[in-house]
C-alpha positions in Angstrom: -11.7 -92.3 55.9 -15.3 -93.1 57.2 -15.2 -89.6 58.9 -14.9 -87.5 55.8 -18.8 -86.7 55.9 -18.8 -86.1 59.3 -15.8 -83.9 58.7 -17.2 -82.0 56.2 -20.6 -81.1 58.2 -18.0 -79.8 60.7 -16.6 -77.5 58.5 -19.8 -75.8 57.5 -20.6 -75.8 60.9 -20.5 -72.7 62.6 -19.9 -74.1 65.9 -16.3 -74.1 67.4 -17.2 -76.3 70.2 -18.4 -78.9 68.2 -15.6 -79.1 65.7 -12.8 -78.7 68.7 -14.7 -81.7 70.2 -14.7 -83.9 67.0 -11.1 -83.3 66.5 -10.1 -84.2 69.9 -12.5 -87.2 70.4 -11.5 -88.2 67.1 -7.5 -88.1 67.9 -7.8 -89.4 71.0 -9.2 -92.8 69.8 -6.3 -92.5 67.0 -3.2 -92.0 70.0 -5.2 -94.5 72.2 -5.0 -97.2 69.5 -1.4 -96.3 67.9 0.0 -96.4 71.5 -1.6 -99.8 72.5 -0.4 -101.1 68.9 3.4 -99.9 69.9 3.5 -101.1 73.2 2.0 -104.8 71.9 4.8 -104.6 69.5 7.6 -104.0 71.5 6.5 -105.9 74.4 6.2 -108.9 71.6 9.6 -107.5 70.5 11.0 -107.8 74.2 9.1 -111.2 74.9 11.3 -113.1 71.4 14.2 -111.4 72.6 14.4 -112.9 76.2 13.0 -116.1 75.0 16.5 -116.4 73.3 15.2 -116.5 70.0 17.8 -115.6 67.4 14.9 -114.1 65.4 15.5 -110.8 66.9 19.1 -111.0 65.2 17.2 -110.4 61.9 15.1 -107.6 63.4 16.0 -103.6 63.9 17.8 -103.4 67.4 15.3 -102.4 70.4 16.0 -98.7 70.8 16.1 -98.5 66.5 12.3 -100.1 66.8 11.1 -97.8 69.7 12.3 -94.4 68.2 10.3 -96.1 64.7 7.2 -96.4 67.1 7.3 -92.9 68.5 7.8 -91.9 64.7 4.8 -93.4 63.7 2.6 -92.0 66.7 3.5 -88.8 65.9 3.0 -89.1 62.2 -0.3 -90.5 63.1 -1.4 -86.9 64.2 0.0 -85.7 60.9 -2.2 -87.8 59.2 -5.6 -87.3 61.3 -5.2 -83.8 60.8 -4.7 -83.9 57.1 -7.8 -85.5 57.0 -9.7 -83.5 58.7 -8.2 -80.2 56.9 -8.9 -81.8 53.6 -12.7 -82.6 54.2 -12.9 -78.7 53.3 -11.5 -79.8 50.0 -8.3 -78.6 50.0 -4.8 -79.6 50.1 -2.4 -77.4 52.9 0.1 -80.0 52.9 1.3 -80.1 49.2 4.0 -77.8 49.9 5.0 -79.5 53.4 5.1 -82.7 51.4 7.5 -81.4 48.8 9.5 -79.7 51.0 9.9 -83.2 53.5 10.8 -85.0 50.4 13.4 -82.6 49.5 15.2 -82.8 52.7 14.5 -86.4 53.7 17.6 -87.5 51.4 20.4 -85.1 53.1 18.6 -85.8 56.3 18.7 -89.4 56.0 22.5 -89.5 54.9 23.5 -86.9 57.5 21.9 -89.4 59.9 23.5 -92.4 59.0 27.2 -90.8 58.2 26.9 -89.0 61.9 25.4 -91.7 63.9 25.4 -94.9 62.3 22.0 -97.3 61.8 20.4 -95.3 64.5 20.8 -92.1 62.4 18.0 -93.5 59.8 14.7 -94.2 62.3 16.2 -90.5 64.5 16.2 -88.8 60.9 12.5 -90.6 60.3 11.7 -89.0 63.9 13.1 -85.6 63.1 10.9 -84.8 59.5 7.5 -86.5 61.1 8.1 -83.9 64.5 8.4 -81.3 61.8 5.5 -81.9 59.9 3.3 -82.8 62.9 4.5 -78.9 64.0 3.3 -77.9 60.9 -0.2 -79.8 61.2 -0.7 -78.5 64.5 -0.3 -74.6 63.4 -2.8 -75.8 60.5 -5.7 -77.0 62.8 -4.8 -74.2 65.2 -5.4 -72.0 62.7 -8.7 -73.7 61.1 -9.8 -74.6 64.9 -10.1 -70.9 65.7 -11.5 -69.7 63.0 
């Protein structure tokens, strides 16, 4: 990320205000930007479907696609944070890592065996919320340091 040295200054900084503010400004172009992205896509999404196109018959099914899309928002705040927590050169998320690819494969099959197609993209939506609750006690815990 272009941020890195940026981040890094924060860290030595001694100032809470300004590394509450970086984090903040810098998530909030991140959401802005992911959210815009989603709602392009599934307004595109929408627009082929009522067109008549049979594309869409080779495409996931519209609620599949939007639980995907609110997956990937929230794993964008995952991934912002990690950045930012490893600009103080160190790696917090090893062990969530490990333990999300542990329990993505039970998770996944439980998913599909339970609920069908939609079970894989819900599965996908249940391990990012975890590790975005995970991310968020990190940077709560950095932030008030």
């Amino acid at each position: 990320s272009t941020k890195v040295p940026e981040m890094a200054a924060m860290h030595q900084s001694k100032s809470k205000y300004d590394r509450n503010t970086f984090v903040k400004k810098n998530l909030r172009a991140s959401y802005v930007f992911w959210l815009l992205s989603s709602l392009c896509l599934a307004g595109l999404y929408h627009a082929i479907e009522h067109f008549g196109y049979s594309l869409t018959l080779r495409l996931l099914g519209q609620n599949s696609l939007i639980i995907l899309l609110a997956a990937f928002i929230i794993s964008n705040y995952t991934v912002c944070v990690a950045a930012y927590l490893r600009a103080k050169k160190e790696e917090p998320f090893v062990k969530i890592s490990l333990i999300n690819a542990i329990l993505s494969v039970p998770i996944l099959l439980a998913g599909l065996y339970f609920m069908g197609t939609i079970g894989a993209p819900l599965s996908y939506l249940l391990m990012v919320s975890i590790a975005a609750v995970a991310a968020y006690r990190f940077l709560k815990a950095d932030l008030s340091c």
